[in-house]
C-alpha positions in Angstrom: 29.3 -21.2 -48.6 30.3 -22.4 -44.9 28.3 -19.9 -43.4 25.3 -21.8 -42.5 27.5 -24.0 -40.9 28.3 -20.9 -38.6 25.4 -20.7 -37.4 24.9 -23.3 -35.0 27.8 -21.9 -33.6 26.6 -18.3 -33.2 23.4 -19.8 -31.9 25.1 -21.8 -29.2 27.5 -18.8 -28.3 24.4 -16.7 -27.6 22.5 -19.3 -25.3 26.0 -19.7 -23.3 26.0 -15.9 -22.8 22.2 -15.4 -22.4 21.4 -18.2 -20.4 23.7 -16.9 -17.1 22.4 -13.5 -16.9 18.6 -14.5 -16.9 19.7 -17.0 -14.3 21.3 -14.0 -12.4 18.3 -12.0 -12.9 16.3 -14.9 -11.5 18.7 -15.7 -8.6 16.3 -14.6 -5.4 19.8 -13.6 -3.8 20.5 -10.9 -5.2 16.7 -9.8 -5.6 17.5 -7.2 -3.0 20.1 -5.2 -4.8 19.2 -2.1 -6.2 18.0 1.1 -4.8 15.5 1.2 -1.5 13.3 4.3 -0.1 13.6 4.4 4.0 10.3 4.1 5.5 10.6 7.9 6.1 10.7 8.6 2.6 14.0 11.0 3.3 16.5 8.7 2.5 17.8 6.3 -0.3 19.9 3.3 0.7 21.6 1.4 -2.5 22.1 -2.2 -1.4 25.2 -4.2 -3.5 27.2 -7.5 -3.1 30.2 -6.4 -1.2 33.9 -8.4 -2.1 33.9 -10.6 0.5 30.2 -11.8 -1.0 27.9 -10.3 1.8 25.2 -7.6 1.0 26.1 -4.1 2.0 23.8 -0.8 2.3 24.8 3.1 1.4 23.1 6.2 1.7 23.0 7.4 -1.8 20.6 10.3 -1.6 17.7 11.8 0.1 16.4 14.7 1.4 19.8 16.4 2.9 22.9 15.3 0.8 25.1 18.0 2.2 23.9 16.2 6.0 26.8 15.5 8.4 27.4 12.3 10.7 27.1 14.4 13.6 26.1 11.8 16.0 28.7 9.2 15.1 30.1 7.7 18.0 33.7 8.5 17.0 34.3 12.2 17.1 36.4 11.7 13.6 34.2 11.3 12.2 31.8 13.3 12.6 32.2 16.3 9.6 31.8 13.2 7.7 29.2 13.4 4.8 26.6 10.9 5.6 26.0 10.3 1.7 28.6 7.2 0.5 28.2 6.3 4.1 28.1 2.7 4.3 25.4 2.1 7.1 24.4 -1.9 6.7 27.0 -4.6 6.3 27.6 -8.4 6.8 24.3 -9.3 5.5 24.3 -13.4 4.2 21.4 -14.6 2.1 20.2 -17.5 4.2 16.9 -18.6 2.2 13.3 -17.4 1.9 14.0 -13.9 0.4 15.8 -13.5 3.9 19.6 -12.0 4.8 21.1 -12.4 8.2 24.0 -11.6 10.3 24.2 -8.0 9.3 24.8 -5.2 11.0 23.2 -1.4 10.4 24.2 2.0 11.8 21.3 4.5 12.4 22.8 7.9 12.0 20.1 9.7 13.6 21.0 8.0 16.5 24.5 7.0 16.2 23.9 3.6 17.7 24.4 0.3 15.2 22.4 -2.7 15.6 21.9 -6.5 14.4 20.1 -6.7 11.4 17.9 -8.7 9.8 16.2 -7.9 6.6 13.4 -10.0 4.5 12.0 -9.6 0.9 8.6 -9.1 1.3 7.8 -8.7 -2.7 9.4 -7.1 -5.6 9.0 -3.5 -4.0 8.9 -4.1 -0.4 11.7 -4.6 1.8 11.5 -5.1 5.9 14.4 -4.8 8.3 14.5 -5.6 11.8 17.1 -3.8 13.8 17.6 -5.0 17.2 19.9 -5.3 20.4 21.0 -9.2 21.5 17.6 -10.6 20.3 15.2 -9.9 17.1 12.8 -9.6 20.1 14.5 -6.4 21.8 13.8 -4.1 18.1 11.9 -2.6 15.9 10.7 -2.9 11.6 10.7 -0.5 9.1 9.3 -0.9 5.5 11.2 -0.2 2.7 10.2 0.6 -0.7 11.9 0.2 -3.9 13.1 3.1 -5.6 12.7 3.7 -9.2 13.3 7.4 -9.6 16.2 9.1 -11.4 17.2 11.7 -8.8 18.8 11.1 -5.7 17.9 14.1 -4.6 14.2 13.9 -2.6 12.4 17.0 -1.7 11.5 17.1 1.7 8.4 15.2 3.1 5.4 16.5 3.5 4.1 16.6 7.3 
């Protein structure tokens, strides 16, 4: 029979698949994608590799999915949906569990800022919006989000 002779072959087939996506698993790069809680627990961001290879964020639930960009600074736009809004974009990996040279939109506000975002641990995620300087802005705390709905009830307080 040749069949044991396959299996070397099989073996080394499934290392050569296996061994890539551990190492993409592994890669601290794309440690941030996934799904993150806003700091005030009404909104969930999903952060993904765009084409162009940068790291982009989208509203993809929260407390108000039917919400409008009312405050958008083009009037166009503004019976927009703000879920599948793209609000962070341009974001490099630039070592450290750190991304760089992004930009976000706040839709509360209707103002976009530089961003800079950092990996705190598995679960945490901090962002630093800011105007000409990190100095001139302000943090806020993500968490990681592991539910299954995308719709959040409203906070309490």
């Amino acid at each position: 029979m040749r069949i044991h002779r396959l299996i070397p072959l099989y073996a080394l087939t499934a290392l050569l698949v296996i061994a890539p996506l551990s190492y993409a698993a592994d890669d601290p790069e794309q440690a941030v994608i996934g799904n993150w809680l806003v700091q005030s627990r009404d909104g969930i961001i999903g952060i993904t590799r765009a084409d162009d290879g940068t790291y982009q964020g989208r509203i993809v639930g929260g407390t108000d999915n039917t919400r409008l960009d009312t405050r958008n600074p083009d009037p166009a736009k503004r019976q927009n949906l703000l879920l599948g809004t793209v609000i962070m974009t341009g974001l490099r990996y630039s070592g450290h569990g750190e991304w760089t040279g992004g930009r976000v939109y706040d839709p509360d506000s209707g103002n976009s800022y530089h961003l800079h975002m950092q990996l705190v641990d598995d679960t945490h995620l901090r962002l630093r919006g800011y105007i000409l300087l990190p100095l001139f802005g302000r943090n806020e705390n993500w968490t990681r989000y592991t539910g299954t709905t995308m719709d959040l009830s409203k906070p309490v307080g």
